[in-house]
DOGUNU-920663 format. One record per atom (N, C-alpha, C, O): x, y, z; residue number from 1. Coordinates in nm, 4 decimals. Layout:
<sites>
X,Y,Z,NUM
...
</sites>
This chain:
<sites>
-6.6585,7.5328,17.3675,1
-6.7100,7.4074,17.3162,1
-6.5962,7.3073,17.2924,1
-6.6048,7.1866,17.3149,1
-6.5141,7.3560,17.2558,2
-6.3749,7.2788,17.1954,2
-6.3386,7.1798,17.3343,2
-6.3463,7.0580,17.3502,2
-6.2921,7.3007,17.4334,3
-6.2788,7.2224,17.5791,3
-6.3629,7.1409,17.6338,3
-6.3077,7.0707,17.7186,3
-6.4878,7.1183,17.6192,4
-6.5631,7.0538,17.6470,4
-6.5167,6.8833,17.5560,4
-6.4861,6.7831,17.6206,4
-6.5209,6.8858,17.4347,5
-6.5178,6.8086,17.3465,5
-6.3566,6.7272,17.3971,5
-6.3370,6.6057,17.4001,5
-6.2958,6.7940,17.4190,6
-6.1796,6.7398,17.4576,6
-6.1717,6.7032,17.6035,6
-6.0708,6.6515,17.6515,6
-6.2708,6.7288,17.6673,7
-6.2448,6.6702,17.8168,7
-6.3333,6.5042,17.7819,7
-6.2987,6.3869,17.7679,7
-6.4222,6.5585,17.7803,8
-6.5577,6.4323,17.7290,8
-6.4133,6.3431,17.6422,8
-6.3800,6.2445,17.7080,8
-6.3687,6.3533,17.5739,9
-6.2890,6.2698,17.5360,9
-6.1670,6.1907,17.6201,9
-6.1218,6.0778,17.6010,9
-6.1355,6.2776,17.7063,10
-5.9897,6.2251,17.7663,10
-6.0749,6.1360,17.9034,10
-6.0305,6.0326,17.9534,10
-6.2009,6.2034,17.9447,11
-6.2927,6.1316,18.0443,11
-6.3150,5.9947,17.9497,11
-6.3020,5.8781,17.9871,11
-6.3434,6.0314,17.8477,12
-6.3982,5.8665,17.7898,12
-6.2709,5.7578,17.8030,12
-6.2685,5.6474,17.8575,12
-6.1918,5.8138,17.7495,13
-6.0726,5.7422,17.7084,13
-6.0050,5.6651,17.8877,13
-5.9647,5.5527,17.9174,13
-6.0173,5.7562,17.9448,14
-5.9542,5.7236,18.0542,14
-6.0222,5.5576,18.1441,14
-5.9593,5.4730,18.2077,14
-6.1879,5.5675,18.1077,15
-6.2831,5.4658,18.1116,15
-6.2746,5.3267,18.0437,15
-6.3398,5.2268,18.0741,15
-6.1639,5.3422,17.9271,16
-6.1620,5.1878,17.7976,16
-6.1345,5.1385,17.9242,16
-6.1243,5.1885,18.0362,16
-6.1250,5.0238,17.8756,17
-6.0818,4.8633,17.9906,17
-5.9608,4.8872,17.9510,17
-5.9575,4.9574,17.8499,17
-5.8655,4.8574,17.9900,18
-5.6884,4.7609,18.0050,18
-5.7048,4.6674,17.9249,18
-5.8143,4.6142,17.9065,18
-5.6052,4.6366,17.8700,19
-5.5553,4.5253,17.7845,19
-5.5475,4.4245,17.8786,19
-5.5107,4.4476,17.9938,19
-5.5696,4.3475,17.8513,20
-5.5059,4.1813,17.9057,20
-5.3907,4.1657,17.9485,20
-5.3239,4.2399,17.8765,20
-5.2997,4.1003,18.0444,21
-5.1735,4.1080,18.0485,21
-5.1196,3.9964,17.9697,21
-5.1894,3.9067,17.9225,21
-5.0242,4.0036,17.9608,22
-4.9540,3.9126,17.8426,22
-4.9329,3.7873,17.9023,22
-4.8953,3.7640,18.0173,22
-4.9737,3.6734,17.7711,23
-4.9844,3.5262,17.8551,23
-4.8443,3.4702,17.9251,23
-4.7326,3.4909,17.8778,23
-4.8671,3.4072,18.0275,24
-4.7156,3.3760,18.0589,24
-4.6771,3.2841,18.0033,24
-4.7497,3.2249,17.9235,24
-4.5306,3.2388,18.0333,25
-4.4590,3.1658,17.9078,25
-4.5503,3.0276,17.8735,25
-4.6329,2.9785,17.9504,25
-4.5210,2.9854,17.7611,26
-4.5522,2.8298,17.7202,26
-4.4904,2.7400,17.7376,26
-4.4208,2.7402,17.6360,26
-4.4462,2.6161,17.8218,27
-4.3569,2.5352,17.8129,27
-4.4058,2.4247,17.7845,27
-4.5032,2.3717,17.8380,27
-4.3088,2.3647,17.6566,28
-4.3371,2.1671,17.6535,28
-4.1665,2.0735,17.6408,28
-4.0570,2.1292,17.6338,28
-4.1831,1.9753,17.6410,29
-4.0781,1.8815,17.6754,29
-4.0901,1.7629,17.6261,29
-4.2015,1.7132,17.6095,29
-3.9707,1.6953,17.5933,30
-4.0089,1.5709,17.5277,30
-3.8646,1.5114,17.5857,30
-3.7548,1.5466,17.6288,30
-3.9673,1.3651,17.5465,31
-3.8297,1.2476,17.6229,31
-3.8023,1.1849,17.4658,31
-3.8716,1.1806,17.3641,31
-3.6454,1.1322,17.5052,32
-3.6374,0.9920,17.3962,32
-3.6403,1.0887,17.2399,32
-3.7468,1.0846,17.1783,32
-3.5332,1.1666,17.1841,33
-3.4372,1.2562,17.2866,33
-3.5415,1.3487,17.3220,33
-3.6496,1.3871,17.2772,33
-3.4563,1.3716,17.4326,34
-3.4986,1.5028,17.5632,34
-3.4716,1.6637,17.4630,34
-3.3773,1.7085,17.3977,34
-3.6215,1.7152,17.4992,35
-3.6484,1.8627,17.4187,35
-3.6863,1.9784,17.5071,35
-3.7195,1.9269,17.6139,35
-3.6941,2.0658,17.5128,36
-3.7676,2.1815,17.5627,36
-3.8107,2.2741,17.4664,36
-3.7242,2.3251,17.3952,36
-3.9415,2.3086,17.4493,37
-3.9741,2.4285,17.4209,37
-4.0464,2.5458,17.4997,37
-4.1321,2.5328,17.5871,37
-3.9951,2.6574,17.4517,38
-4.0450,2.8198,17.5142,38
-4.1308,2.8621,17.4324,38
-4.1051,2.8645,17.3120,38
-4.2318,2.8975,17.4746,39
-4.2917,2.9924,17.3840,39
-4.3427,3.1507,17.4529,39
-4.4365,3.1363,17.5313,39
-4.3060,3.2650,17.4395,40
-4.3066,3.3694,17.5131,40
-4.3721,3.4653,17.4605,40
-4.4387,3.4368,17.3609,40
-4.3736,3.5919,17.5048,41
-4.4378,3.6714,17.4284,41
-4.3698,3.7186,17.3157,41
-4.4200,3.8156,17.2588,41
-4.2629,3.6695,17.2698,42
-4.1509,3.7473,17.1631,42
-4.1115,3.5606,17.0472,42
-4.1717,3.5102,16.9524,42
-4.0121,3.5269,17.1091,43
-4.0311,3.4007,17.0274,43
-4.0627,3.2334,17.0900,43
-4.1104,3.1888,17.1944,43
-4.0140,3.1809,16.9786,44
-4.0464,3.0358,17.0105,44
-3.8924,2.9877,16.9887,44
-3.8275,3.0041,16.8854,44
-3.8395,2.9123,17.1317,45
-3.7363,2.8727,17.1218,45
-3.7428,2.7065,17.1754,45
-3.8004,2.6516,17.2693,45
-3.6450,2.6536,17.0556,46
-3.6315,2.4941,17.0702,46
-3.5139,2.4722,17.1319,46
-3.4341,2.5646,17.1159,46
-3.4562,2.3363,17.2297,47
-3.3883,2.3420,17.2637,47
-3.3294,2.2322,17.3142,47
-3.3614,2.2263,17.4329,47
-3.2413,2.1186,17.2773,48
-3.1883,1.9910,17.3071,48
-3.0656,1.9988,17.3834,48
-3.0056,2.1023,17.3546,48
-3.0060,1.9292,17.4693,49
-2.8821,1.9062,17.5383,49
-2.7953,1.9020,17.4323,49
-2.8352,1.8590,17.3241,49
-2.6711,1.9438,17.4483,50
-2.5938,1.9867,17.3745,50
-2.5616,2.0441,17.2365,50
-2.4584,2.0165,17.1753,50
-2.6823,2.1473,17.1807,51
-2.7232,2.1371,17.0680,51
-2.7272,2.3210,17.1069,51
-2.7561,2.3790,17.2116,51
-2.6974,2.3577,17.0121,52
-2.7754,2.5282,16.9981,52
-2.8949,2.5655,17.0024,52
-2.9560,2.5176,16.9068,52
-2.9759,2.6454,17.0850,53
-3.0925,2.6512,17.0522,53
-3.0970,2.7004,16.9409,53
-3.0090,2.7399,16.8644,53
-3.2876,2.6932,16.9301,54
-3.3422,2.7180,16.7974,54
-3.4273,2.8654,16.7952,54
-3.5461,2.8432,16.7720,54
-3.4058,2.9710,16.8084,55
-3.5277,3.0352,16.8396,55
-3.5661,3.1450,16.6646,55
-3.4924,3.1972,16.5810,55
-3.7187,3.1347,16.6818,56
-3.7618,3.2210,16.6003,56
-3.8866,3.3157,16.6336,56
-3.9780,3.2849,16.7100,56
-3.8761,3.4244,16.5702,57
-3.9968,3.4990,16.6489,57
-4.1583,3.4446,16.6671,57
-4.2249,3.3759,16.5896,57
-4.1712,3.4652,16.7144,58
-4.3276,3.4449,16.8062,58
-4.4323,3.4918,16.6341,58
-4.4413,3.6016,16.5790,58
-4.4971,3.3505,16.5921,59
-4.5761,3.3959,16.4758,59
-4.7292,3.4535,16.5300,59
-4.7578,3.4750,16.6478,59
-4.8051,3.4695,16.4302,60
-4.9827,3.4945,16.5000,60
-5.0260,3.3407,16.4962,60
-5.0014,3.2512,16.4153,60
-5.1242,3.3457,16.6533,61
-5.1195,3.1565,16.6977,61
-5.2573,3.1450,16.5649,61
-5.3181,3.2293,16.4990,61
-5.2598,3.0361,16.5713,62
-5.3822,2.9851,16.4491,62
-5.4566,2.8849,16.5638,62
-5.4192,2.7784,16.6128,62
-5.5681,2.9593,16.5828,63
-5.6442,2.8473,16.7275,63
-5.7290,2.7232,16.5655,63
-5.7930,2.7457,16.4627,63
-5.6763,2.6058,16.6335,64
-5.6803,2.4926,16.5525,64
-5.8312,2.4680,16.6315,64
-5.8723,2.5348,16.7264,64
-5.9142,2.3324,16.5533,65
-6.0118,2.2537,16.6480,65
-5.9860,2.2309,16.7917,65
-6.0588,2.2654,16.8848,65
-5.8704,2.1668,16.7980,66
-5.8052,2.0626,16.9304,66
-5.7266,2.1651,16.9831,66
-5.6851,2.1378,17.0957,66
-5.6844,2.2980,16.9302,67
-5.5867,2.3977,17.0294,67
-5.4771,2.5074,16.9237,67
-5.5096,2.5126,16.8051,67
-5.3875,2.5674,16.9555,68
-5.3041,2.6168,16.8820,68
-5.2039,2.5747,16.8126,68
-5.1333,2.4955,16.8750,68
-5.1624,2.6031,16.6813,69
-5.0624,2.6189,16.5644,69
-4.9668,2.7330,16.5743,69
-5.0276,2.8395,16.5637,69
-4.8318,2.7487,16.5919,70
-4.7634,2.8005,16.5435,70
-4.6685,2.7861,16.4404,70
-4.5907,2.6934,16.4630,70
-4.6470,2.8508,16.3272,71
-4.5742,2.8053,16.2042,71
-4.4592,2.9277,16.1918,71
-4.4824,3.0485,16.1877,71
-4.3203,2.8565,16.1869,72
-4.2414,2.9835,16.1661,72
-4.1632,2.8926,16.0054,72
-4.2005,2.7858,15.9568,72
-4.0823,2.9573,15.9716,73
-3.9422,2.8725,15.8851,73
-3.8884,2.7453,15.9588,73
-3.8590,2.6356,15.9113,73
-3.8854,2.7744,16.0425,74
-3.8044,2.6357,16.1022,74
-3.8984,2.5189,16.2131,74
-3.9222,2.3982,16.2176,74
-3.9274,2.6343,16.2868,75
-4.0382,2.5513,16.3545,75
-4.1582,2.5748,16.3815,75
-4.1980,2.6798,16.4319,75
-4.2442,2.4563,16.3433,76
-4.3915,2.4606,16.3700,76
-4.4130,2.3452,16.4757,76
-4.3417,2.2475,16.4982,76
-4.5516,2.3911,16.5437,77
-4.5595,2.3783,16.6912,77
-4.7486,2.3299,16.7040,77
-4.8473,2.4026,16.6926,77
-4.7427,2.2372,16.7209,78
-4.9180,2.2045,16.7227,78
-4.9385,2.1466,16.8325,78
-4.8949,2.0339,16.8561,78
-4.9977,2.2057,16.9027,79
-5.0905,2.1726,17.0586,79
-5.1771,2.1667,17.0334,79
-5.2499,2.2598,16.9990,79
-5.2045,2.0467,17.0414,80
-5.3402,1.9471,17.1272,80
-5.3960,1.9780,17.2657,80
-5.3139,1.9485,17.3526,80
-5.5070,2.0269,17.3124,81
-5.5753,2.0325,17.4650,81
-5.5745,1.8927,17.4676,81
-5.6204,1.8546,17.3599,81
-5.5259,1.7391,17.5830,82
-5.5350,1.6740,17.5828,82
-5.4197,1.5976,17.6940,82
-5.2980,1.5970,17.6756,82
-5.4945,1.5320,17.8175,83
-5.4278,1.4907,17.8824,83
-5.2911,1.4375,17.8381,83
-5.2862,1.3865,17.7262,83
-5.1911,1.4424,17.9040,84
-5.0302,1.3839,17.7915,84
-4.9460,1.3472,17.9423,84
-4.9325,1.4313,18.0311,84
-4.8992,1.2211,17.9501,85
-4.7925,1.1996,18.0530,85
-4.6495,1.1713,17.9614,85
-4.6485,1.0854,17.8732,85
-4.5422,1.2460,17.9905,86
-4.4617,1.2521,17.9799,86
-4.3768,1.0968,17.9493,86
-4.2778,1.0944,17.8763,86
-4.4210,0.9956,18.0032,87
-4.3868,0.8452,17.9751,87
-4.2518,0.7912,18.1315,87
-4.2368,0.6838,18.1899,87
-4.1844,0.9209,18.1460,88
-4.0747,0.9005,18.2167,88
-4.0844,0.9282,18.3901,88
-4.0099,0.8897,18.4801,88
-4.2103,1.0124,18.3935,89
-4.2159,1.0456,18.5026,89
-4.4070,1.0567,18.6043,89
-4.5066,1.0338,18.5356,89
-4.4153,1.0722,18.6725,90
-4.5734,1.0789,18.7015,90
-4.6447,1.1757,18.6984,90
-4.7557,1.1713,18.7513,90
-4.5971,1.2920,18.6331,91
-4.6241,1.3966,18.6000,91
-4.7458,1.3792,18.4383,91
-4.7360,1.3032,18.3420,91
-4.8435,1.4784,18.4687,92
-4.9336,1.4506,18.3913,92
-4.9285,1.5901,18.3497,92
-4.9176,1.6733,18.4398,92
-4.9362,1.6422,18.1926,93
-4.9688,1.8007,18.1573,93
-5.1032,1.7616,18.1247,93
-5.1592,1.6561,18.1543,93
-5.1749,1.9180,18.0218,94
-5.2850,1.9530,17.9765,94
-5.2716,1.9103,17.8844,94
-5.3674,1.8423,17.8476,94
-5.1901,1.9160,17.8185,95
-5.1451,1.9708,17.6067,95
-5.0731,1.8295,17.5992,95
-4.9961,1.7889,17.6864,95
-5.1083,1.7577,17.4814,96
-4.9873,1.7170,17.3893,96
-4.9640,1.8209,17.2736,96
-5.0493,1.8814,17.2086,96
-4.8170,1.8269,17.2634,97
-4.7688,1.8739,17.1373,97
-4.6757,1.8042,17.0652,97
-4.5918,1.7235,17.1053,97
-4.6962,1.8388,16.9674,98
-4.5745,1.8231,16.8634,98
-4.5485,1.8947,16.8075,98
-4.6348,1.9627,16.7519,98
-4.4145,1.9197,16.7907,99
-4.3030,1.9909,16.7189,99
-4.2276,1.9607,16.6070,99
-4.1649,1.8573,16.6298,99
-4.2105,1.9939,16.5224,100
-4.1370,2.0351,16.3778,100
-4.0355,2.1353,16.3957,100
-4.0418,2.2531,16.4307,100
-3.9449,2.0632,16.3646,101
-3.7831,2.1528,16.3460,101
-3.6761,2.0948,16.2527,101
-3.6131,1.9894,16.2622,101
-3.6709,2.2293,16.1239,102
-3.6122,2.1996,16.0310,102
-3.6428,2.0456,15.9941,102
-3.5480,1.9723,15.9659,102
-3.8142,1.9815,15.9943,103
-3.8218,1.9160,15.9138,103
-3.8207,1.7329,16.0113,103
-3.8611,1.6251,15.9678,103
-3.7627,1.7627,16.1383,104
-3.7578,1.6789,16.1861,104
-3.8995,1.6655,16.3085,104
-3.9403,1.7734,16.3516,104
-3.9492,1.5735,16.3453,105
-4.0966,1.5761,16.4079,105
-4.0587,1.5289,16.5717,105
-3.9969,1.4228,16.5802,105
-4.0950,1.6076,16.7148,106
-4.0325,1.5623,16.8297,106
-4.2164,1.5433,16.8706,106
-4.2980,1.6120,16.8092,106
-4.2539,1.4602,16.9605,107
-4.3732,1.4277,17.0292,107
-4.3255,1.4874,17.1588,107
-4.2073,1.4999,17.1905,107
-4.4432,1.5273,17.2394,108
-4.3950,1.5452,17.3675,108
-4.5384,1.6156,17.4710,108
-4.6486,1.5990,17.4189,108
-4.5374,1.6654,17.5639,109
-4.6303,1.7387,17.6777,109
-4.5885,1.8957,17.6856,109
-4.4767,1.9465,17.6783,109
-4.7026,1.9488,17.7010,110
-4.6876,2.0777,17.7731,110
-4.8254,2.1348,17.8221,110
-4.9395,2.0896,17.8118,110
-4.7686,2.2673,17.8877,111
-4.8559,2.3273,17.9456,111
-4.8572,2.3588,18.0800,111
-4.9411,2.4343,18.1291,111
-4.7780,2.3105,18.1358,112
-4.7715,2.4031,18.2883,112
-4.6109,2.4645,18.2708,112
-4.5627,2.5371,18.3577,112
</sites>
């Protein structure tokens, strides 16, 4: 009986679905000054021309009305679903975001 109970189990188990694969990275950008952000499966890294990046670990996202929140110590990260052109170029994203770092506020696009 035991063997039974334990096959029926490893048969079940073998049946769950797969996990999801992990989302690929997040990218946004800003002009006027010029920004990049990462967002990955591990952290969220900020990042200006000649400046150190910023990175902190990857928080749990907070799905907002308009899209996702991330809040760490240093930087918080709010995407908007919402057409966004970059201003500089003819490139159009999905997302506006804005970014918070250490307090300072960058506007910008992302999403592809």
């Amino acid at each position: 009986m035991k063997k039974m109970i334990s096959l029926a189990v490893a048969v079940t188990a073998s049946c769950a679905p797969l996990p999801p694969p992990p989302a690929p990275p997040y990218h946004a950008v800003g002009t006027e000054p010029f920004w990049n952000l990462l967002i990955d499966e591990r952290d969220l890294t900020f990042t200006q021309p000649d400046a150190q990046p910023i990175r902190q670990p990857r928080p749990k996202v907070i799905i907002g009305i308009a899209g996702e929140i991330y809040q760490t110590p240093r930087i918080n990260v709010n995407i908007v679903h919402g057409r966004c052109s970059d201003g500089m170029s003819d490139r159009t994203y999905p997302d506006k975001v804005q970014v918070t770092v250490d307090g300072k506020r960058f506007n910008g696009c992302g999403g592809l």
